[in-house]
Structures are given as structure tokens and as C-alpha cells.
C-alpha positions in Angstrom: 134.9 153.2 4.3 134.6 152.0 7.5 133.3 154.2 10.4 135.5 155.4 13.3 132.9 153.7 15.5 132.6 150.5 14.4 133.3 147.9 17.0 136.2 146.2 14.4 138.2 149.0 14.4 138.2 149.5 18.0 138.9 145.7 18.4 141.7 146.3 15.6 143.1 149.4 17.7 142.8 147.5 21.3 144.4 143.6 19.7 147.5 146.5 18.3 147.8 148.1 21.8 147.9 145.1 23.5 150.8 143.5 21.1 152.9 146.5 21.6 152.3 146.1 25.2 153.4 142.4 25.6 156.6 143.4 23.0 157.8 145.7 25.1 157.4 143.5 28.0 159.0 140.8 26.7 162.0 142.1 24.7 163.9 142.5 27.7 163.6 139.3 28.9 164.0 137.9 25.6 167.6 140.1 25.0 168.8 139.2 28.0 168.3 135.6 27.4 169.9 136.2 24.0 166.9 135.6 22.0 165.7 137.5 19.0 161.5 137.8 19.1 161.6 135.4 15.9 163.8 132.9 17.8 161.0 132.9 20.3 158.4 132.5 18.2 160.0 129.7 15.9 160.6 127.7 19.5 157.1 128.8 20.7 155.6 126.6 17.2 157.9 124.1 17.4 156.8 123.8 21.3 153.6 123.6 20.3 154.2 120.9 17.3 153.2 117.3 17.3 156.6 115.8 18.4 157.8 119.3 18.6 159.0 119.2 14.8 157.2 120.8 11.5 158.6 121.0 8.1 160.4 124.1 7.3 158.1 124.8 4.6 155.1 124.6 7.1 157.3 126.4 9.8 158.6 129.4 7.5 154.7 129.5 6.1 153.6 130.0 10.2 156.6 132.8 11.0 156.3 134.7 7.8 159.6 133.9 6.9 161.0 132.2 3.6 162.4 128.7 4.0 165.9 130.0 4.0 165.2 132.2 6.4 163.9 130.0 8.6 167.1 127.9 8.1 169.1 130.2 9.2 166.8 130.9 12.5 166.6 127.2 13.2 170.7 126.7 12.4 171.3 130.1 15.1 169.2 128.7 17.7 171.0 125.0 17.0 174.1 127.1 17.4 173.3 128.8 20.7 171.8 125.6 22.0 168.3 126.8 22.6 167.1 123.8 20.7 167.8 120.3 20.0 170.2 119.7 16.9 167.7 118.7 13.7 166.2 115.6 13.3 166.0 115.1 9.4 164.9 111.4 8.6 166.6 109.3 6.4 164.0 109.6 4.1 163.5 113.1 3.7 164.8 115.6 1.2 168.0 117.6 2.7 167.4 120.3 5.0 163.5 119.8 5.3 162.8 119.0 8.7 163.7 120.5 12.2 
């Protein structure tokens, strides 16, 4: 068992505090925009992408979301306009690329 005072726990404890502080931050901002915290985060890796584009697989496996999960994110935010339509090559399978 790990001690009260170890130094990971407390950095555990402090990383924890300092998520809930930057949620409740940026929810606001993020409703009033009309953006869901996942919608942010799937434009925030796709932003940070080479060519701004990852496989769903490799984008579901960095949200924590299953592949048709992350479909459906990436088809809302296509919806709402908050990003580019999807750009599947000719060559790949259906529905693998955004």
C-alpha cells in the first residue's frame, strides 16, 4: 500500500485538481460554442495530426472511444461545421479516415 506521503500520490491528487479546474473553466466556453468536451478533444488531435487527419482506429484508440463512436463524433462535428467534411482516399476501406 502506498503511503499518504508519498510524493506520487500527492502528484496524483494535484494533476486531478488541476483537470477539474481547467473542466470547469472550459465547459462554458465550450457549451456556448456548442461543443461537447469530446468534440474538443477529437478537433484538439486531429489539430495536432500530420495533415490534420488520423485513422479512426488510431483516433478512437487516442479519445477512449470505440470506432463507432468516434464516427458518430467526427459525422456531428461534420454536421455542425466545426470541421472539414472527411477526406477518405480512394484507396482506403469505407469510413476509415477523417
Amino acid at each position: 500500500m502506498i503511503p499518504f506521503n508519498d510524493p506520487r500520490l500527492t502528484a496524483i491528487g494535484l494533476l486531478s485538481e488541476v483537470h477539474a479546474g481547467l473542466t470547469a473553466k472550459t465547459t462554458p466556453a465550450l457549451v456556448a460554442a456548442g461543443m461537447s468536451e469530446i468534440d474538443f478533444e477529437t478537433l484538439l488531435r486531429l489539430a495536432r495530426s500530420p495533415h490534420r487527419r488520423l485513422r479512426m482506429s488510431d483516433l478512437a484508440a487516442q479519445t477512449n472511444l470505440s470506432t463507432s463512436g468516434v464516427t458518430r463524433v467526427v459525422d456531428r462535428l461534420n454536421v455542425t461545421t466545426w470541421y472539414a467534411a472527411r477526406r477518405v482516399p480512394p484507396t482506403a476501406a469505407p469510413r476509415t479516415r477523417c
